[in-house]
C-alpha positions in Angstrom: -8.6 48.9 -54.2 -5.9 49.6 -51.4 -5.5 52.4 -49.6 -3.1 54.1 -47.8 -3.3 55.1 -44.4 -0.8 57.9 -43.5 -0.4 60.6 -41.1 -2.1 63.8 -41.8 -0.8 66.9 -41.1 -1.4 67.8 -37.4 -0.7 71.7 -37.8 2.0 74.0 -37.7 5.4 73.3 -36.0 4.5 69.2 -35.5 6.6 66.9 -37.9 6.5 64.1 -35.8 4.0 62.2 -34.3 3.9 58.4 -31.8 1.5 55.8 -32.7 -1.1 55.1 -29.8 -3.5 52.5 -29.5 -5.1 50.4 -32.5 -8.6 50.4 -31.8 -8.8 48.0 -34.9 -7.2 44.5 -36.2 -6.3 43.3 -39.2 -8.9 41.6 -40.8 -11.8 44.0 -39.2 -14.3 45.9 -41.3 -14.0 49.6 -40.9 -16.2 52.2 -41.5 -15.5 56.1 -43.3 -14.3 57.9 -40.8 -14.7 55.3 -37.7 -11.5 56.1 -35.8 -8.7 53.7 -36.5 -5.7 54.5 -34.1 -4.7 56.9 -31.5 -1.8 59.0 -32.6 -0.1 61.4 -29.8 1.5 64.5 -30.6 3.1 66.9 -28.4 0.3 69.1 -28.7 -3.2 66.4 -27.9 -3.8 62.8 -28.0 -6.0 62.6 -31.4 -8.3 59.1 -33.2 -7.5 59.0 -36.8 -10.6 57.8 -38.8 -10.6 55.6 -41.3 -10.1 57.5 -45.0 -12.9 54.7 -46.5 -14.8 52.1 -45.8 -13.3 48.3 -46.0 -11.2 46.0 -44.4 -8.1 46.8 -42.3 -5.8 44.4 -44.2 -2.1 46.0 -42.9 -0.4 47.5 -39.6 3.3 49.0 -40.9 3.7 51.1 -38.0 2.8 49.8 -34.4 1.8 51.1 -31.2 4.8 53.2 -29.7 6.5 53.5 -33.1 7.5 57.3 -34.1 6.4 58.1 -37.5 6.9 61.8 -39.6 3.7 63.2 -41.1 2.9 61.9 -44.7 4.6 58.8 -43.7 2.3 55.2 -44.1 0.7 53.4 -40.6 -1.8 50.8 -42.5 -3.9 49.7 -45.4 -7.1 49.2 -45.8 -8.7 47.4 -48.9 -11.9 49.3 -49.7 -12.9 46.2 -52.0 -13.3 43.4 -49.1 -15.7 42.6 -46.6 -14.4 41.0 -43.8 -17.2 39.1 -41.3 -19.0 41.2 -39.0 -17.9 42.1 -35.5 -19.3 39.7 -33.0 -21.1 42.4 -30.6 -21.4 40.4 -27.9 -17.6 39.6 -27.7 -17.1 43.3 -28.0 -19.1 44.0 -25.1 -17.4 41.0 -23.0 -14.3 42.5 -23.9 -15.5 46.5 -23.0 -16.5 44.9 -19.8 -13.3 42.9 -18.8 -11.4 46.1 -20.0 -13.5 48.1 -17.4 -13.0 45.5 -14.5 -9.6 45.5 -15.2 -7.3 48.7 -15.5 -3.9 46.7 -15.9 -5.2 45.7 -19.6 -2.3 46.7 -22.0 -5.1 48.3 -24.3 -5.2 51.3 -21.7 -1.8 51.9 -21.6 0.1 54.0 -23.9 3.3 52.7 -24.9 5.2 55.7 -23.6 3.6 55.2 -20.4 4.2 51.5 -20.2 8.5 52.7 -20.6 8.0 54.9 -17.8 6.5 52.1 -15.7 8.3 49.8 -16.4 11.1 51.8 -15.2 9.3 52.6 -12.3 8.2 49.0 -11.1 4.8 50.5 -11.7 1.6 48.8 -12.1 -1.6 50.7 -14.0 -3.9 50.3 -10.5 -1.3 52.9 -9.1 -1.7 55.8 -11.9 -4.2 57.5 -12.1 -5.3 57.6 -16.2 -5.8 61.7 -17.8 -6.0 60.3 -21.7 -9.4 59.5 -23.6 -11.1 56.3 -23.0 -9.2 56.3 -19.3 -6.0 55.4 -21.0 -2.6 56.2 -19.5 -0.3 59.1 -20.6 3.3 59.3 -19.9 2.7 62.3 -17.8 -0.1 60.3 -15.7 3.3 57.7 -15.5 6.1 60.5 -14.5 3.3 62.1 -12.2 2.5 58.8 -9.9 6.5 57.9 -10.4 7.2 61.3 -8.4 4.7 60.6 -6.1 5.8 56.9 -5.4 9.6 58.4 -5.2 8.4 61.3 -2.7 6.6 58.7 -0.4 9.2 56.5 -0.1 11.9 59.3 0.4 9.4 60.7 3.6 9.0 56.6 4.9 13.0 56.1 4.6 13.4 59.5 6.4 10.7 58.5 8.8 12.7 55.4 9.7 16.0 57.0 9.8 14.7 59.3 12.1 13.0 56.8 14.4 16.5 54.5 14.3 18.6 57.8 15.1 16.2 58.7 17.9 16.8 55.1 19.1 20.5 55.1 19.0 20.4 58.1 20.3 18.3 57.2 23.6 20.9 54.0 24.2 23.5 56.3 23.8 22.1 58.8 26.7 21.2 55.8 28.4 25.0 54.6 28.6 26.5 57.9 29.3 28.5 57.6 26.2 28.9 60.9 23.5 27.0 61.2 20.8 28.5 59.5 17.5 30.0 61.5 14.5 28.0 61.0 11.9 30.8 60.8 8.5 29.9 62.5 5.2 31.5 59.9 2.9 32.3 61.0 -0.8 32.0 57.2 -1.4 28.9 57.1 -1.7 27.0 57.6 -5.0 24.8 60.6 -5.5 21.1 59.3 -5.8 19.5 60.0 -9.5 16.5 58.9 -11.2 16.1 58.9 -14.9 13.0 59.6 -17.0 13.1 59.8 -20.7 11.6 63.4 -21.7 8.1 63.3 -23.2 7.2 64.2 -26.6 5.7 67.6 -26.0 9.0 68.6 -23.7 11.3 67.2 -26.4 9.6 69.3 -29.1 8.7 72.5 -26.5 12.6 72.5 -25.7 13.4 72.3 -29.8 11.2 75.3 -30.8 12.3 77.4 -27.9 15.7 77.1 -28.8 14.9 77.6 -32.4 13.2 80.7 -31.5 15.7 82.0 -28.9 18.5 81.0 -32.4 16.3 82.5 -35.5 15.0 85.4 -34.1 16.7 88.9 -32.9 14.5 88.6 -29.6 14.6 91.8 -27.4 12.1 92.4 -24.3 10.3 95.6 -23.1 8.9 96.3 -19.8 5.9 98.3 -18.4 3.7 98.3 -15.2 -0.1 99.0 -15.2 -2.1 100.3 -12.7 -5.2 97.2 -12.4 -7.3 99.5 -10.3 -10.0 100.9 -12.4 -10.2 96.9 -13.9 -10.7 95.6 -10.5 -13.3 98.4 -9.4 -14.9 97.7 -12.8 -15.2 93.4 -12.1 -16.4 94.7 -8.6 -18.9 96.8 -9.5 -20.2 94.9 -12.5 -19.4 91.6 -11.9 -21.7 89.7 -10.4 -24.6 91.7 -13.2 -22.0 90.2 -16.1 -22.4 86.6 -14.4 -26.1 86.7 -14.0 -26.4 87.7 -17.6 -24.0 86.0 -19.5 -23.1 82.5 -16.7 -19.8 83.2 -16.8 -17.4 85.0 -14.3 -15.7 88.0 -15.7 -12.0 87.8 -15.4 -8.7 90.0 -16.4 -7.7 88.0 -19.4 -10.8 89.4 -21.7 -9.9 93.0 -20.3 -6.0 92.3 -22.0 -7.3 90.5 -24.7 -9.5 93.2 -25.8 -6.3 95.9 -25.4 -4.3 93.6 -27.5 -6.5 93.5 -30.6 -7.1 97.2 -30.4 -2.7 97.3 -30.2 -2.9 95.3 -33.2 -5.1 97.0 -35.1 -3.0 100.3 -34.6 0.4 98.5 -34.9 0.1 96.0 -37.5 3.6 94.9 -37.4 3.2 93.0 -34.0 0.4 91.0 -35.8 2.7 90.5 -39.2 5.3 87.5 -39.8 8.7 87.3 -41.5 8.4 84.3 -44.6 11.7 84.6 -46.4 12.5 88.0 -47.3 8.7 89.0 -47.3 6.6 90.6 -44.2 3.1 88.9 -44.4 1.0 91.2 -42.7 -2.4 89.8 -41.0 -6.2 91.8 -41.1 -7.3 89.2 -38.5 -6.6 88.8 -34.6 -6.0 85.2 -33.3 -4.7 85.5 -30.1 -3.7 82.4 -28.3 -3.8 82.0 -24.8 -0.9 79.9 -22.9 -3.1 77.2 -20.4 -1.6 75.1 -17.9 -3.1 71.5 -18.8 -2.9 67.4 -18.4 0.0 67.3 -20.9 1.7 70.3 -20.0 1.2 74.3 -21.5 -1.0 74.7 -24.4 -2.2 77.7 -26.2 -5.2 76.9 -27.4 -6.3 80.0 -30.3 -9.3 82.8 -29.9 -10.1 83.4 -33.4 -10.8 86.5 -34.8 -10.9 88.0 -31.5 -11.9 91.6 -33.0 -15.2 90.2 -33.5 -16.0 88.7 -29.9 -17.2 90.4 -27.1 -16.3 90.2 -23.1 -18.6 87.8 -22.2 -17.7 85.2 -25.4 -13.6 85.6 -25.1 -14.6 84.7 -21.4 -16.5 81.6 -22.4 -14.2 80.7 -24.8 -11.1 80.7 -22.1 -12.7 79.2 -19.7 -14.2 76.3 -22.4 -10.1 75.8 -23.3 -9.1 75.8 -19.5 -11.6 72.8 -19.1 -10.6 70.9 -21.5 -6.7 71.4 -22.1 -7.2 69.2 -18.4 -8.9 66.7 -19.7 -6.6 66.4 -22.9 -9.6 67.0 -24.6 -8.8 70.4 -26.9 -8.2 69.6 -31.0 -5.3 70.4 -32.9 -6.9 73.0 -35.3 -7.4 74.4 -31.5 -3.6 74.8 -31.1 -2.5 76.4 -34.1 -3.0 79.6 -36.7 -2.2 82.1 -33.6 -1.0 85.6 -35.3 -0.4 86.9 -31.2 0.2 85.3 -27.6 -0.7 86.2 -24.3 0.7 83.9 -20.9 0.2 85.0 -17.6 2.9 83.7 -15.3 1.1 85.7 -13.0 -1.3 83.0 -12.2 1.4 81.0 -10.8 2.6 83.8 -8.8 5.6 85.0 -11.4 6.4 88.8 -10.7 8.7 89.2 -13.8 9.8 87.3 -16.9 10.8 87.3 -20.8 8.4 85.2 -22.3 10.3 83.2 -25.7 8.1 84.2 -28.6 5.8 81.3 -30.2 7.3 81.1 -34.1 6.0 82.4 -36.7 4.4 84.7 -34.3 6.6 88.0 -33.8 5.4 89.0 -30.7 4.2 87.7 -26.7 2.7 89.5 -23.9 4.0 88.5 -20.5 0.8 89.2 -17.5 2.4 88.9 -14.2 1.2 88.8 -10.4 -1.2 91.9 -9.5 0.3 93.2 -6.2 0.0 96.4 -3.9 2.5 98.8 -4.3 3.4 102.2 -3.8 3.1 104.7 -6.6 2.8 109.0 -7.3 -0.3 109.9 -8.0 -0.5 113.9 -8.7 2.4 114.2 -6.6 1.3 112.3 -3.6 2.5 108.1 -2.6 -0.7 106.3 -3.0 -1.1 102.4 -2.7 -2.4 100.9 -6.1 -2.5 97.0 -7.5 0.2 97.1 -10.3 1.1 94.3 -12.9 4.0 94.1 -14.5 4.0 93.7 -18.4 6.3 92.2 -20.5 6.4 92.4 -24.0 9.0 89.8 -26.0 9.1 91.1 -30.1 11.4 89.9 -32.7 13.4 92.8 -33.4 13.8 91.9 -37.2 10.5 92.8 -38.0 9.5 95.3 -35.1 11.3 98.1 -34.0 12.1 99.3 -30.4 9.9 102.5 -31.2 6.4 100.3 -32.2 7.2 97.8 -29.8 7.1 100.4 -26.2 4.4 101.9 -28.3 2.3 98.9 -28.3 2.5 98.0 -25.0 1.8 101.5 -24.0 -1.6 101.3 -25.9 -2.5 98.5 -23.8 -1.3 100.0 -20.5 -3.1 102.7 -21.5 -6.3 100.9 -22.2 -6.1 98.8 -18.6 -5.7 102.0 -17.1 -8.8 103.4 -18.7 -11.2 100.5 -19.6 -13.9 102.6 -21.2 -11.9 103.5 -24.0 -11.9 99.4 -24.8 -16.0 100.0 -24.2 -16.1 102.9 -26.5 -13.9 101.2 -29.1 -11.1 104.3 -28.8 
């Protein structure tokens, strides 16, 4: 009996994927659920197993091929046997794939375009994927580096033959030379296709900034009681729980409680209906290996500090390594980036569809405020709060992020649950 191997469905929002890396050949016996080929979308780098056990008797899509979910990669035939894998060969081959990092294998065929390109060889990028292999990001990232190094030795050497010239010039008591600015010359570019997570990042922002009536509001938020709080208690909360207590649990904890009171922030728009949501899954943008993910705190009402903490800082790890699933990056009802991490002051964060709502954190930075009528020096943050205006009104939406200002302000109403 044949079957199909197709492309499952990867989770919201992903219609197309890239074929990695066969880990099998044709002819090979497979295994229920032994991982049969890498498959990158622009969310993770994920091995799909094999549907049933038999032989791999057909490869239709190949290794750097796009393909749209549903659509057919391969064939197994559950009926055959094919002879067993010669072990030893298997471990000659692991070995000579570990001596040597220029094997094709551990190269992804995006990355290979890139060096290519580049006139670059696999011993000078450094590999982020699974197994060691080598992303198109780990291929852009040593490109710029190469570029950037040669740009400082050319300027190096320009500077060394000006000083030169210069010298002889001195030397001869003649003037100094005009140097021209000629429009001849061409303007130095460098190409680089666009990887499959900024091609489909840059689609759904603009699908969001075209379907959705997107309107920002603005607040600041006084961060001194939080940071007196993590002073005071912090090092207690890392003792018991091993794990540092940050600011994201504090906002994470406001937002559920803004939820709960203002359910339309946690609702969607599906055709003409409103779909509203009784549970919290707030997703949490993280810089990683591929580029910004947002891996998803489920049913957040039900954590407490210490696990949202854990959880965060489980996704931070990972979402470096590549490592986080795709049921990880999906099913978010609410968002929460902080540019502040990166040192942004202000911004309108795009909304993540179907979500109707994101919060924007922002640096934490002294500045002077009234306080019972007198200029006082306090850590504010700005927030920002990007809603689809469709679905939220103006009125619920400064309401919202009032609750939540309100609640950073005066952390032991997130203690007491009021």
């Amino acid at each position: 009996m044949i079957i199909d191997i197709t492309v499952p469905d990867l989770g919201e929002s992903i219609n197309e994927v890239e074929i990695g890396e066969w880990l099998v050949k044709i002819g090979d016996n497979v295994a229920m659920d032994e991982p049969l080929v890498a498959i990158e979308s622009e969310k993770a780098t994920v091995e799909l197993p094999a549907p049933q056990s038999g032989v791999l008797v057909e490869i239709v899509k190949q290794q750097g091929e796009a393909v749209g979910i549903g659509e057919l990669i391969g064939r197994i035939d559950a009926e055959q046997k094919g002879p067993k894998k010669d072990d030893s060969f298997s471990q000659s081959s692991t070995n000579a794939e570990e001596k040597t990092v220029d094997s094709e294998e551990k190269v992804m065929p995006s990355a290979a375009r890139v060096m290519a390109q580049q006139q670059l060889s696999a011993k000078e990028v450094t590999p982020t994927g699974p197994g060691g292999r080598i992303l198109k990001e780990d291929a852009m990232r040593a490109a710029a580096e190469k570029t950037a190094d040669e740009k400082a030795k050319e300027a190096k050497a320009k500077e060394e033959e000006l000083a030169e010239k210069t010298f002889s010039l001195r030397e001869e008591s003649r003037p100094q030379p005009v140097i021209e600015n000629s429009v001849e010359e061409a303007d130095e570019e460098r190409r680089v296709p666009m990887s499959l997570l900024r091609r489909t990042l840059a689609a759904r922002l603009l699908e969001a900034t075209q379907s959705m009536a997107m309107l920002t509001t603005f607040n600041e938020v006084d961060m001194s009681e939080v940071k007196k709080l993590r002073t005071t208690m912090g090092e207690e909360f890392a003792d018991r729980h091993g794990i540092r207590l940050g600011f994201m649990s504090f906002f994470v904890k406001a937002a559920v409680a803004g939820l709960k009171a203002f359910p339309l922030v946690n609702a969607r728009i599906d055709g003409k209906d409103v779909v509203y949501r009784s549970n919290y899954h707030v997703g949490v943008a993280i810089g990683g290996g591929k580029g910004l993910v947002v891996p998803v705190i489920r049913y957040a009402e039900r954590l407490n500090f210490a696990e949202i903490e854990q959880l965060i800082a489980d996704f931070s790890d990972r979402a470096k390594k590549n490592s986080l699933s795709l049921a990880e990056l999906h099913g978010g009802t609410f968002t929460i980036s902080n540019g502040g991490v990166y040192g942004s002051m202000l911004s309108t964060p795009i909304i993540n569809p179907p979500q109707s709502a994101i919060l924007g954190l922002h640096a934490i930075k002294d500045r002077p405020v009234v306080v019972n009528g007198e200029v006082v020096i306090r850590p504010v943050m700005y927030l920002a709060l990007s809603y689809d205006h469709r679905i939220i009104d103006g009125r619920e939406a400064v309401s919202f992020l009032k609750s939540i200002k309100e609640r950073i302000e005066q952390p032991q109403k997130l203690l007491l649950e009021i």
